[in-house]
Backbone as a printed PyTorch tensor [residue, N CA C, xyz], in Angstrom:
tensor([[[ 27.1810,  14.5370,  -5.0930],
         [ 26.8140,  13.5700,  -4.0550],
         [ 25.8320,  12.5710,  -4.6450]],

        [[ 26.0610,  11.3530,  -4.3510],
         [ 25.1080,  10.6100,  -4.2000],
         [ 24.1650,   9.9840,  -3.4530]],

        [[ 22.5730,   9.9440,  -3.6730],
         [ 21.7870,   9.7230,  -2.1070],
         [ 21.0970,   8.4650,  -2.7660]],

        [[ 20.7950,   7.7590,  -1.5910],
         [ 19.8530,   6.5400,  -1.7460],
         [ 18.5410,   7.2650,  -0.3960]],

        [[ 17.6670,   7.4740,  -1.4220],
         [ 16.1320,   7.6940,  -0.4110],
         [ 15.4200,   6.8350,  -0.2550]],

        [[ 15.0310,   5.9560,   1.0310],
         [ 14.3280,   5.1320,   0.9530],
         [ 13.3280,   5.4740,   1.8310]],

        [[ 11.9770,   4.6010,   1.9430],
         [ 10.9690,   5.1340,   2.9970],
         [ 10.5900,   3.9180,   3.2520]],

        [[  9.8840,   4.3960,   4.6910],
         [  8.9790,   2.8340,   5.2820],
         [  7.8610,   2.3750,   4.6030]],

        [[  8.0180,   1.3320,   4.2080],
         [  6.6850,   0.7330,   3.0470],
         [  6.5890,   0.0100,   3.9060]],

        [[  4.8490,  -0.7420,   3.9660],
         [  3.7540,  -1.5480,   4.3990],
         [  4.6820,  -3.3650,   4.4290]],

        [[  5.1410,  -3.2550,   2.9620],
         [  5.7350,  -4.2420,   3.0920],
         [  7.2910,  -4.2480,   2.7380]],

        [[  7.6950,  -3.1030,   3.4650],
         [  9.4370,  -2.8760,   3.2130],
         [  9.7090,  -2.4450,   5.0760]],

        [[  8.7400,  -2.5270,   5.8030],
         [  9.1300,  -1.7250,   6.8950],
         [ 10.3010,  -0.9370,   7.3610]],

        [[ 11.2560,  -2.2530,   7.5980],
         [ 12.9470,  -1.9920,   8.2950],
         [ 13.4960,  -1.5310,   6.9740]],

        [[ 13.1040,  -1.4350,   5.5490],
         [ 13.6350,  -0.7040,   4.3980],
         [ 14.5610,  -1.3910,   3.9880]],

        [[ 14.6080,  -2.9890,   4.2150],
         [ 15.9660,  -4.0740,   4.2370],
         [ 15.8170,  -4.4350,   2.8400]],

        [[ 14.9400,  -4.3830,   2.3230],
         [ 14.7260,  -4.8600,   0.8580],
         [ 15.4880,  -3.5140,  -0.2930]],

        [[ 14.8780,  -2.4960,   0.1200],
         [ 15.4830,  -1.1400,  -0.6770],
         [ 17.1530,  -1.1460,  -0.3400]],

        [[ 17.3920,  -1.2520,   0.8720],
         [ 18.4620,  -1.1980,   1.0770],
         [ 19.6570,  -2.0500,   0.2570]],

        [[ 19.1850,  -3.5670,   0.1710],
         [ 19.6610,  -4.5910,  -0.6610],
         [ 20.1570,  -3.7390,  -2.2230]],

        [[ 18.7370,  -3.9670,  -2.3690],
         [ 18.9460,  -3.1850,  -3.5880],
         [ 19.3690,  -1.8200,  -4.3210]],

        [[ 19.3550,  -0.9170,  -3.4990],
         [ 20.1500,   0.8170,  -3.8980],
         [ 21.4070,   0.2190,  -3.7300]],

        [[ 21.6040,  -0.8260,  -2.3790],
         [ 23.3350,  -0.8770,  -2.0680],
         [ 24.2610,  -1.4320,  -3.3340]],

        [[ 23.8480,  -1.3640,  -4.2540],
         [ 24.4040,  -1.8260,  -5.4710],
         [ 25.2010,  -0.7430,  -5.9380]],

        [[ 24.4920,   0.7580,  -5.7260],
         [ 25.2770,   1.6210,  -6.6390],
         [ 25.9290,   2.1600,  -5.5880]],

        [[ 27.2100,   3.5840,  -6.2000],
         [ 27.6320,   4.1100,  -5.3710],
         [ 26.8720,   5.2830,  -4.3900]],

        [[ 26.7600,   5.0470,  -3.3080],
         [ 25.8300,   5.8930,  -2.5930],
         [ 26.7160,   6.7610,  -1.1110]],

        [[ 26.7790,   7.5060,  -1.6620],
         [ 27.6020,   8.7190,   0.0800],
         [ 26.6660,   9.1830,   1.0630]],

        [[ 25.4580,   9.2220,   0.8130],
         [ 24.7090,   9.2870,   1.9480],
         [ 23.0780,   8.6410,   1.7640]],

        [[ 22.6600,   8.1160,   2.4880],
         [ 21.5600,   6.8430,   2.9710],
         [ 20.3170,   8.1350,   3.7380]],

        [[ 19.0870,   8.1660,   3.0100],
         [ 18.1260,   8.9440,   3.4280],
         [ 16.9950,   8.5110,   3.6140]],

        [[ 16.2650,   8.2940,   4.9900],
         [ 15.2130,   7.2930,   5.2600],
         [ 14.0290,   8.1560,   5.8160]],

        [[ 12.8360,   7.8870,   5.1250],
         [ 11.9730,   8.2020,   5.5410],
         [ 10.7150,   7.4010,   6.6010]],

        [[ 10.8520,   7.5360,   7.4600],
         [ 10.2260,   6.7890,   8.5910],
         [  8.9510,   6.5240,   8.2990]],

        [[  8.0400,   7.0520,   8.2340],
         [  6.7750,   6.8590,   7.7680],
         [  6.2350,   7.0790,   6.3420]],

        [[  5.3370,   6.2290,   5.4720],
         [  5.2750,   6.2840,   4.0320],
         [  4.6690,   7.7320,   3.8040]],

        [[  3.5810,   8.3210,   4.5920],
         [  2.8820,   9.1320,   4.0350],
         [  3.7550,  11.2190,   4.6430]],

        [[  4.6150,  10.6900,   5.1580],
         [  5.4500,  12.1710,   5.9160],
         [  6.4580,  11.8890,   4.6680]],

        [[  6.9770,  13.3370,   4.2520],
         [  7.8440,  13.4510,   3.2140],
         [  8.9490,  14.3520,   3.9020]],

        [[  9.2990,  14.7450,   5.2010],
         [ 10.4730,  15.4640,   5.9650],
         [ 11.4820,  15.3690,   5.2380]],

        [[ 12.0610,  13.4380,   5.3690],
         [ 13.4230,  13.8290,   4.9790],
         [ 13.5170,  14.0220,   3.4680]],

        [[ 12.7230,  13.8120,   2.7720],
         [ 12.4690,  13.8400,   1.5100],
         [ 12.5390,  15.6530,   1.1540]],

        [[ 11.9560,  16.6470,   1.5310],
         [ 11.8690,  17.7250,   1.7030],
         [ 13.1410,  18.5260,   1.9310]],

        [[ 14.2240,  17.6920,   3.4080],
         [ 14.7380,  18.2610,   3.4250],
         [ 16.4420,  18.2410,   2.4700]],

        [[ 16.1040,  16.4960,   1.7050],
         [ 16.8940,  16.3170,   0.5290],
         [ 16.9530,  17.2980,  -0.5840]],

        [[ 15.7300,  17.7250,  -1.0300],
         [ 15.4050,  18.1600,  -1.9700],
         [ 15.8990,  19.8250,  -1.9980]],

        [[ 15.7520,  20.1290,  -0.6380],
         [ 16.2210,  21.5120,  -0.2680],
         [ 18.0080,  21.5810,  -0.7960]],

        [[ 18.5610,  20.9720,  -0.1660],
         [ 19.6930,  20.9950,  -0.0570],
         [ 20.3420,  20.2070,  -1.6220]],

        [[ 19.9030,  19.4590,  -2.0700],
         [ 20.6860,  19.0070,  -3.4120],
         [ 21.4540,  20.1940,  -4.2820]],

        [[ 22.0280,  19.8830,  -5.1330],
         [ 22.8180,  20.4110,  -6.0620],
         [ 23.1460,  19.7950,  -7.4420]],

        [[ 23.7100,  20.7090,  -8.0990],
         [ 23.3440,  20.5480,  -9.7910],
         [ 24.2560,  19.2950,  -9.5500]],

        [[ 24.2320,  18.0160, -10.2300],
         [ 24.8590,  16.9420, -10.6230],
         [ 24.6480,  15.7070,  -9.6880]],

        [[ 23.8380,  16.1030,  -8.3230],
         [ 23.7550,  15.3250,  -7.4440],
         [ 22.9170,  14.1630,  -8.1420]],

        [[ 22.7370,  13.0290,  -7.5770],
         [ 22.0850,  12.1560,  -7.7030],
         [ 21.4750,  11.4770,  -6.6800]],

        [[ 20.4930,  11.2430,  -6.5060],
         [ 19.2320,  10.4210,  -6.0620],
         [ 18.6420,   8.5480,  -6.1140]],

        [[ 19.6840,   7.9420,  -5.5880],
         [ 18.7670,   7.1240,  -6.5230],
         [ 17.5390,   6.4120,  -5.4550]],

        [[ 16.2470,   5.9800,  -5.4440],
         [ 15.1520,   5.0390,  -5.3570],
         [ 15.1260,   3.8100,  -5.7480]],

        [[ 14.1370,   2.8890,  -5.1160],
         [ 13.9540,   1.9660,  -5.4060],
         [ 12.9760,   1.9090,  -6.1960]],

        [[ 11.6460,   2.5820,  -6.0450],
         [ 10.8520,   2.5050,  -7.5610],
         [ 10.2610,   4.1900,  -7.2450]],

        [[  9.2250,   3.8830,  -8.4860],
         [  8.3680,   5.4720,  -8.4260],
         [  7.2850,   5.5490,  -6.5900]],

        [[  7.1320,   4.1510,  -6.4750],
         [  5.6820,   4.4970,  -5.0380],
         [  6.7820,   4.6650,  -4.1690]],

        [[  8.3150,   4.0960,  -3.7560],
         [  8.9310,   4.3360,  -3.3170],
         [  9.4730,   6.0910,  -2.6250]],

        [[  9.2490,   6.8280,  -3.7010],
         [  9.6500,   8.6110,  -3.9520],
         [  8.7710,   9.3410,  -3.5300]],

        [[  7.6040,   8.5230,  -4.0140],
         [  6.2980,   9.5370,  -4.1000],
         [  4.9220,   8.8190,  -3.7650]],

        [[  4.3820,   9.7730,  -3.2670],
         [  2.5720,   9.2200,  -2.6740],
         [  1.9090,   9.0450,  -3.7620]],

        [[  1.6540,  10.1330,  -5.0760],
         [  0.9580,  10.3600,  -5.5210],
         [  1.4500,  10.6440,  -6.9860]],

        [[  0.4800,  10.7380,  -8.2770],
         [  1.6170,  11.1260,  -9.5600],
         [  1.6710,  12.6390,  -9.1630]],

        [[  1.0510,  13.7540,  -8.6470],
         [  0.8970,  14.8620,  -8.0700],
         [  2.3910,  15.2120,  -7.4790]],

        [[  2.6810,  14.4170,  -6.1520],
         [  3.5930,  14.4950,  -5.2970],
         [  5.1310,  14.1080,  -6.3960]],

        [[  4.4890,  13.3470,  -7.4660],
         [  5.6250,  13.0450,  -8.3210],
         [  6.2670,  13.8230,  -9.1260]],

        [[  5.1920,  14.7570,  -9.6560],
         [  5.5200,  15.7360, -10.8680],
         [  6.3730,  17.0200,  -9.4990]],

        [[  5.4430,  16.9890,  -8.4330],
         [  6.5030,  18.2290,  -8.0840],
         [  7.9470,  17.7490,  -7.3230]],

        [[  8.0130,  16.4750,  -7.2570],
         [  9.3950,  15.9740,  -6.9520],
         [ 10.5370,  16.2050,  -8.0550]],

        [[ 10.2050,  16.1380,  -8.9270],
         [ 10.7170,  16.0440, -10.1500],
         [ 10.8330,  17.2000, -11.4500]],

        [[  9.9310,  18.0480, -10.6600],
         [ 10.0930,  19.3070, -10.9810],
         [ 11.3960,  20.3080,  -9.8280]],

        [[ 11.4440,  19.5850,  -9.0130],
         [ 12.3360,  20.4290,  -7.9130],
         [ 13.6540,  20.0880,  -8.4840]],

        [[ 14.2160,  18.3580,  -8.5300],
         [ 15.2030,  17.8440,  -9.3090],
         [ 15.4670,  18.7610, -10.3260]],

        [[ 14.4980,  18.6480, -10.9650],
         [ 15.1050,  19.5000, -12.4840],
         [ 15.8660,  21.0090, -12.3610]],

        [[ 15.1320,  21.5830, -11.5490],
         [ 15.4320,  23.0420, -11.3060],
         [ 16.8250,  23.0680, -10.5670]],

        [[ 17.0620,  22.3950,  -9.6890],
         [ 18.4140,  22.0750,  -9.3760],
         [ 19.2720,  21.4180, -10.1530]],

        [[ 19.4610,  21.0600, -11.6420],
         [ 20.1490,  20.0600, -12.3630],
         [ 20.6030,  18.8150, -11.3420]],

        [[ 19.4870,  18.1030, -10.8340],
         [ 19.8250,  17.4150, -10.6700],
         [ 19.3830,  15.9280, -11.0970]],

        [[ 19.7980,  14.7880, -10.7950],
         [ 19.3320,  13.3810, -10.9730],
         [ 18.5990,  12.4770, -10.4320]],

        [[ 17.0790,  11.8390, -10.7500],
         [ 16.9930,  10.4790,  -9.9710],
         [ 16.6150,   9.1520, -10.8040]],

        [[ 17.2170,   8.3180,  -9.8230],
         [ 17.3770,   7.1710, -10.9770],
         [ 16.2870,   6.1200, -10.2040]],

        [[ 15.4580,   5.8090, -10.9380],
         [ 14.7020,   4.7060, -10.2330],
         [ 15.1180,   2.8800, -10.9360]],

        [[ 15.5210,   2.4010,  -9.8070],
         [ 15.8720,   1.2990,  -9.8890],
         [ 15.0270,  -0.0190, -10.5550]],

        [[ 13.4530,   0.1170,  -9.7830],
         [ 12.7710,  -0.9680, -10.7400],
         [ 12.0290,  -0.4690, -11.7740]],

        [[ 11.5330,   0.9370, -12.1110],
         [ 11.5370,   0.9580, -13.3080],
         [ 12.4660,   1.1540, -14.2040]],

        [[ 13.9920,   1.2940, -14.0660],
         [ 14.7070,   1.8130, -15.1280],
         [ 14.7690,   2.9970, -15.6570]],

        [[ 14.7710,   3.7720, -14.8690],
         [ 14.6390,   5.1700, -15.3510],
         [ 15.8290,   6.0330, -14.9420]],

        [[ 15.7490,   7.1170, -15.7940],
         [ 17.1310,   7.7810, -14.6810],
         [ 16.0070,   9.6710, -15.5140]],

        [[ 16.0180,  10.2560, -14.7060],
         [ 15.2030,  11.8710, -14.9290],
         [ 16.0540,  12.6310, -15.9210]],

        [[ 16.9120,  12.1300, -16.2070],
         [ 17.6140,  13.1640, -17.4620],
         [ 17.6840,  12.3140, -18.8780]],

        [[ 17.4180,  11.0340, -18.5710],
         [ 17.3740,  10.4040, -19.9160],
         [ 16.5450,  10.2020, -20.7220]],

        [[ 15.8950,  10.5500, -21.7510],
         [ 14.4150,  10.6540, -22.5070],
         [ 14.3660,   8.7770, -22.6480]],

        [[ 12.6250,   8.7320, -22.4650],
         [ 12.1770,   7.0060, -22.2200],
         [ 12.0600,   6.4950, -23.4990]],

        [[ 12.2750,   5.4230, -23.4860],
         [ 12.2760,   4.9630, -24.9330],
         [ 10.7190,   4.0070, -24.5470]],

        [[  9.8150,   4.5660, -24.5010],
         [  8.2720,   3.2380, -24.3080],
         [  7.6240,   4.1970, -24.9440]],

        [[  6.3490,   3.0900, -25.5940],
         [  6.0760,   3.5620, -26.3410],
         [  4.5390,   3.7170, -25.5390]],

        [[  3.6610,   4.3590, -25.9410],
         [  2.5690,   5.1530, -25.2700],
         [  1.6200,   3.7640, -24.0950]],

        [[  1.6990,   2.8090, -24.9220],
         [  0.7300,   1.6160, -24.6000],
         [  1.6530,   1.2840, -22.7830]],

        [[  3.3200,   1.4070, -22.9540],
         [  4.2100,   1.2260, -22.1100],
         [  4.2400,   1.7870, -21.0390]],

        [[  3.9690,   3.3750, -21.3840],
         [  3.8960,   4.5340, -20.4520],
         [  2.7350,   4.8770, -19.6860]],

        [[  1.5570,   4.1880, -20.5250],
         [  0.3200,   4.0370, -19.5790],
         [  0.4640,   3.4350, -18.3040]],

        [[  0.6940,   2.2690, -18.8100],
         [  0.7330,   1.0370, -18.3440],
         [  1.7330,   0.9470, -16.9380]],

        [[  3.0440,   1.9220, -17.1230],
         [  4.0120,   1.6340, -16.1700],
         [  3.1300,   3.1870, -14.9520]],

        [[  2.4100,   4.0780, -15.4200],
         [  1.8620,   5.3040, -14.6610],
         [  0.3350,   4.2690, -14.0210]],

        [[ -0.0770,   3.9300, -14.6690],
         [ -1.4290,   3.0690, -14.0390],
         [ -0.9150,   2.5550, -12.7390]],

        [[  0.0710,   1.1550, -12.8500],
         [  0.5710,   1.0950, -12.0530],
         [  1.2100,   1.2230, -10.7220]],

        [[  1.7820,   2.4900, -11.2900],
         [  2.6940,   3.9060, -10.2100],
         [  1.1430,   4.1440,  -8.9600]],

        [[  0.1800,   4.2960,  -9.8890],
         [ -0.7660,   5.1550,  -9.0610],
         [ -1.7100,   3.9640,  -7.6880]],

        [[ -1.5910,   2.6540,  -8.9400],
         [ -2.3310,   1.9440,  -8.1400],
         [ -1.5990,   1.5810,  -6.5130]],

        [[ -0.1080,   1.5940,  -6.8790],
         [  0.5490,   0.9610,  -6.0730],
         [  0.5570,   1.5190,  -4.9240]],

        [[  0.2120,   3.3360,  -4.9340],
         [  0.1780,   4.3410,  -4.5950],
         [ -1.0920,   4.2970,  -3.4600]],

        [[ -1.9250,   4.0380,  -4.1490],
         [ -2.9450,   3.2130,  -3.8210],
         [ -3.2910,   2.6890,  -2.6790]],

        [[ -2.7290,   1.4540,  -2.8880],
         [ -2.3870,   0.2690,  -2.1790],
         [ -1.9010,   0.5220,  -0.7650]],

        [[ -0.6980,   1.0360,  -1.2800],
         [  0.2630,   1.4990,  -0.1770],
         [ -0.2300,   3.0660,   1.1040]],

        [[ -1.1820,   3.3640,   0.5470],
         [ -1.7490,   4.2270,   1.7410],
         [ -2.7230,   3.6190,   1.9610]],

        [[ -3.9020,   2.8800,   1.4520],
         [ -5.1380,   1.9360,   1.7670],
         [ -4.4530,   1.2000,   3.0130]],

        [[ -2.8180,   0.5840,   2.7320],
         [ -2.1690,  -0.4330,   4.2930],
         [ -1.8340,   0.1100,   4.5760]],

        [[ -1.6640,   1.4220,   5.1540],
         [ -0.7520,   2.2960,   5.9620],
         [ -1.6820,   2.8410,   6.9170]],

        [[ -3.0960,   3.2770,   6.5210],
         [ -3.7520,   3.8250,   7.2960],
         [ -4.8550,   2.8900,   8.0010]],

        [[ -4.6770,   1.1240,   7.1080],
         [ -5.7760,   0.2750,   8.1720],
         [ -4.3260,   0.0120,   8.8470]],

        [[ -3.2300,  -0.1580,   9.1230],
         [ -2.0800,  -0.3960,   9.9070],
         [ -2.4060,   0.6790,  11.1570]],

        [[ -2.1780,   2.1490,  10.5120],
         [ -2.4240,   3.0870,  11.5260],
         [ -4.2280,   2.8060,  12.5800]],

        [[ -4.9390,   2.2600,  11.8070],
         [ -6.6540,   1.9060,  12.9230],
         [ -6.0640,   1.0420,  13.6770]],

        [[ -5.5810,  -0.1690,  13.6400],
         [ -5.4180,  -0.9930,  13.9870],
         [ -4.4450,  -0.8860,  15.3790]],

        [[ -3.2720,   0.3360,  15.1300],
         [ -2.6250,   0.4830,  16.0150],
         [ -3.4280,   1.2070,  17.1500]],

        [[ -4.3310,   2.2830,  16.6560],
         [ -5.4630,   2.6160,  17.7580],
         [ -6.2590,   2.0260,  17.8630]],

        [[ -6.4650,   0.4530,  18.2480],
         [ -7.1240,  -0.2040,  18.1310],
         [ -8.7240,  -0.4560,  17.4610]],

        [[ -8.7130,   0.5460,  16.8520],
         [-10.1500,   0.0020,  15.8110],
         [-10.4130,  -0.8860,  14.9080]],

        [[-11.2060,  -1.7650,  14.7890],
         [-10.9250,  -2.9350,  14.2210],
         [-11.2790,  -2.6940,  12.9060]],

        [[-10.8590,  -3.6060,  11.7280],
         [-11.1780,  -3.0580,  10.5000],
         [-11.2580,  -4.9260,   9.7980]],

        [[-12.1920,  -4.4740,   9.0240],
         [-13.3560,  -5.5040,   8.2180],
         [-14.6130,  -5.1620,   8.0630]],

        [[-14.9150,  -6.2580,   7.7640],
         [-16.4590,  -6.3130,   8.0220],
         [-16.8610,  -6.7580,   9.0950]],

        [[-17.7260,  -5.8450,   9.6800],
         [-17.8910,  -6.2290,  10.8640],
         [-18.9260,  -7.5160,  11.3740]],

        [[-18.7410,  -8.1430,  12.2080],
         [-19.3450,  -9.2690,  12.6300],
         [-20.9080,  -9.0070,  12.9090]],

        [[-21.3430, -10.2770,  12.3230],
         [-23.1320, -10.4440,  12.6510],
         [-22.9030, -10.5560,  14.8140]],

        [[-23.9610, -10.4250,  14.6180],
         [-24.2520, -10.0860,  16.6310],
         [-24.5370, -11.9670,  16.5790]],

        [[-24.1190, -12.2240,  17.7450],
         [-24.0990, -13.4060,  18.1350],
         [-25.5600, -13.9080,  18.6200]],

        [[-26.3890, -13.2510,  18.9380],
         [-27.4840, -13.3850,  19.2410],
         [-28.3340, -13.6870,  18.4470]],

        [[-27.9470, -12.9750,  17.1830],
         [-28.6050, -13.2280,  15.7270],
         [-28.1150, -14.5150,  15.2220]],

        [[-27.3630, -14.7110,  15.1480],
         [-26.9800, -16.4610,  14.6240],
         [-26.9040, -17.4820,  15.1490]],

        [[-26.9670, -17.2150,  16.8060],
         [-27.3820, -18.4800,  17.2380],
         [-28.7690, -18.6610,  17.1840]],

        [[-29.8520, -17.5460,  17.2250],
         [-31.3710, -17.4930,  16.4440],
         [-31.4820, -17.7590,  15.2700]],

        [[-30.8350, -17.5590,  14.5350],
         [-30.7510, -18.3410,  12.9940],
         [-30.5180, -19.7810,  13.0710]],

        [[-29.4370, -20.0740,  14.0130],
         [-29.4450, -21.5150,  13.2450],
         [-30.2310, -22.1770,  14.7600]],

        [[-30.8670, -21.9660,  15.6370],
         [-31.7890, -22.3660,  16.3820],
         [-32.6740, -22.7440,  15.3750]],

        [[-33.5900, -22.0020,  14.7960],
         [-34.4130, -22.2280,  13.1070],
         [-34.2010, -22.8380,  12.3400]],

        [[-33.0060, -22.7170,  12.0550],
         [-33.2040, -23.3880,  11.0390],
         [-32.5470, -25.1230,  11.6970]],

        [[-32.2210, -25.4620,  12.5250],
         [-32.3490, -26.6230,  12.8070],
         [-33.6190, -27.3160,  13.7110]],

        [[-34.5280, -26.2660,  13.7000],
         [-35.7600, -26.3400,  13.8670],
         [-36.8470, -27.3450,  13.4110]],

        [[-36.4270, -27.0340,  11.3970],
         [-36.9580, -27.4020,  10.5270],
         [-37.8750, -26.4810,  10.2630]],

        [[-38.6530, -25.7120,  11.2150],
         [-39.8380, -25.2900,  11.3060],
         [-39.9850, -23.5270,   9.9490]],

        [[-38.6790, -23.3490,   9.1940],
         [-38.7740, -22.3890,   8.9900],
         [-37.9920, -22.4180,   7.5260]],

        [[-38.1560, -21.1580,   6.9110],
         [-37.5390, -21.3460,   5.2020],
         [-36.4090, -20.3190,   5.6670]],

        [[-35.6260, -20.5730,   4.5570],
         [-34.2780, -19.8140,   5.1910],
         [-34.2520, -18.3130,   4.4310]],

        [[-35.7710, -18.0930,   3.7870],
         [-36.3210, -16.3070,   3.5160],
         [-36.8270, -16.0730,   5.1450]],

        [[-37.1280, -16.6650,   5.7160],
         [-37.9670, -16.6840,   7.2100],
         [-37.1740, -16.1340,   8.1070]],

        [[-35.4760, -17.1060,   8.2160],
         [-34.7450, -17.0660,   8.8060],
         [-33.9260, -15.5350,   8.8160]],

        [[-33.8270, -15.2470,   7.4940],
         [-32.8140, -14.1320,   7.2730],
         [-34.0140, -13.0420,   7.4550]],

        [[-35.3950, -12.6070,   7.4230],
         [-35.9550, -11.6210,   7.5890],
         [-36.3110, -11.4590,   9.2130]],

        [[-35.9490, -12.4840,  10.2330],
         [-36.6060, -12.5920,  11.6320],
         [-34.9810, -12.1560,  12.2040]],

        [[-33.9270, -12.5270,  11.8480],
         [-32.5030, -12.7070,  12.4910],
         [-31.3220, -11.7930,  11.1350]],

        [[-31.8170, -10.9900,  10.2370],
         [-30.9630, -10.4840,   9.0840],
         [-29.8990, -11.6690,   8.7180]],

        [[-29.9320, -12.7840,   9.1510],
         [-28.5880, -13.0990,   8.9860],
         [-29.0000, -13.7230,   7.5310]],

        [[-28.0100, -13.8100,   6.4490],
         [-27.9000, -14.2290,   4.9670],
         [-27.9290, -15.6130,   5.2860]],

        [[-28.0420, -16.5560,   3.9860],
         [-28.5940, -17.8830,   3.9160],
         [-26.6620, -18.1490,   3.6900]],

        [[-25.7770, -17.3520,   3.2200],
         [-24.6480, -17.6020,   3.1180],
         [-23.8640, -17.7700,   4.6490]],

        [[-24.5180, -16.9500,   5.3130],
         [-23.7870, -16.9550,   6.5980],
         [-24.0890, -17.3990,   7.6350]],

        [[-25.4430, -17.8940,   7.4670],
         [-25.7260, -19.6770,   7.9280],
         [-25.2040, -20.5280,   7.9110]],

        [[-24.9630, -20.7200,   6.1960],
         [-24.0220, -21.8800,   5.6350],
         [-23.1380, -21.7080,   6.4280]],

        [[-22.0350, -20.9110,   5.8580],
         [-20.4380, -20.7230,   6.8620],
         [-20.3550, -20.8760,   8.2980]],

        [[-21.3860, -20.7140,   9.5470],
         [-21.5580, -20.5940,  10.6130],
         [-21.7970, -22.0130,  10.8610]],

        [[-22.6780, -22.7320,   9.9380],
         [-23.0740, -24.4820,  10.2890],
         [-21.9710, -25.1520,   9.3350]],

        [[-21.1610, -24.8970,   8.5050],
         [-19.7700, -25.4570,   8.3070],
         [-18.7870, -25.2080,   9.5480]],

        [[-18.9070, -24.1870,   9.8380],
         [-17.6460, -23.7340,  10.9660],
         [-18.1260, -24.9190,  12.4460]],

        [[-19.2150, -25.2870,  12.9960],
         [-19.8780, -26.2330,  13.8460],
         [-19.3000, -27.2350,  13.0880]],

        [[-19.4440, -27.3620,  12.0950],
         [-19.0530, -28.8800,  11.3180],
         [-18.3230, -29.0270,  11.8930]],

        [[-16.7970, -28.2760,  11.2770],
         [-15.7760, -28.4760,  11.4080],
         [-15.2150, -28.7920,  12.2580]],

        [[-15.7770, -28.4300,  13.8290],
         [-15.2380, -28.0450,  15.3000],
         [-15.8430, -29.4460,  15.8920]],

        [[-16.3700, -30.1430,  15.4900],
         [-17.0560, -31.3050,  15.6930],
         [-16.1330, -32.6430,  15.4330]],

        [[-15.6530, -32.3670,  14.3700],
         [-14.1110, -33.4010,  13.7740],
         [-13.2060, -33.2580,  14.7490]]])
């Protein structure tokens, strides 16, 4: 058999991009994982494969969360003789890599950062959906309209300003640009 596993990425959501791309090879069954960080259907692929089956992905962050989650993905493959072929790196699990150490860093650095990345937006996606807001959070309004009360005062140095109202001499600036602006 052949499987195309794809999962919901941050910026793959509807999986239309993976899809594009696995749909190239021959594929008999289509395996989607709904959320990036749940590995179900992934689990329950892995259960069920067989010696010669094949797998293919769209990359390594695609398969796997973690290089952790990777080695034991790929340790399960093996034990089943089976195959996965990752599409943007070029790889296929039974074929020895031809890169040379500087290559193999470089393409695992990567793997991990992306890894990274991709749960850092998954879980401010998930605050956001319970509405908690995520940034930096805003100076109090009370404080910056007391700041720049002062400092259009004249009456005060802008060490004066930021030790009476915390607000930074930067976020003065930006606050009396942003008035600028709203003035045009």
């Amino acid at each position: 058999m052949n499987y195309a596993y794809i999962r919901c990425l941050p910026s793959d959501r509807d999986m239309a991009a993976q899809k594009e791309t696995l749909g190239t090879h021959p594929i008999d069954e289509w395996v989607r994982e709904e959320e990036y960080q749940i590995n179900e259907a992934l689990d329950a692929l892995l259960e069920r494969l067989e010696a010669g089956d094949v797998i293919y992905v769209h990359s390594l962050a695609a398969l796997a969360h973690s290089p952790a989650h990777l080695m034991a993905v790929l340790e399960q493959v093996s034990e089943k003789k089976a195959v996965i072929r990752f599409h943007r790196e070029e790889i296929d699990s039974e074929q020895p890599l031809s890169l040379n150490l500087e290559q193999m860093v470089r393409m695992f650095t990567e793997f991990q950062s992306e890894t990274v990345s991709l749960a850092t937006k998954t879980g401010i996606d998930r605050a956001r959906e319970k509405g908690v807001s995520t940034g930096r959070p805003r100076k109090k309004d009370k404080n910056v309209r007391e700041a720049l009360r002062m400092y259009r005062s004249n009456l005060y140095t802008l060490a004066e300003i930021r030790e009476k109202t915390n607000i930074s001499k930067t976020t003065l600036y930006r606050y009396l640009a942003l008035e600028k602006d709203g003035d045009e």
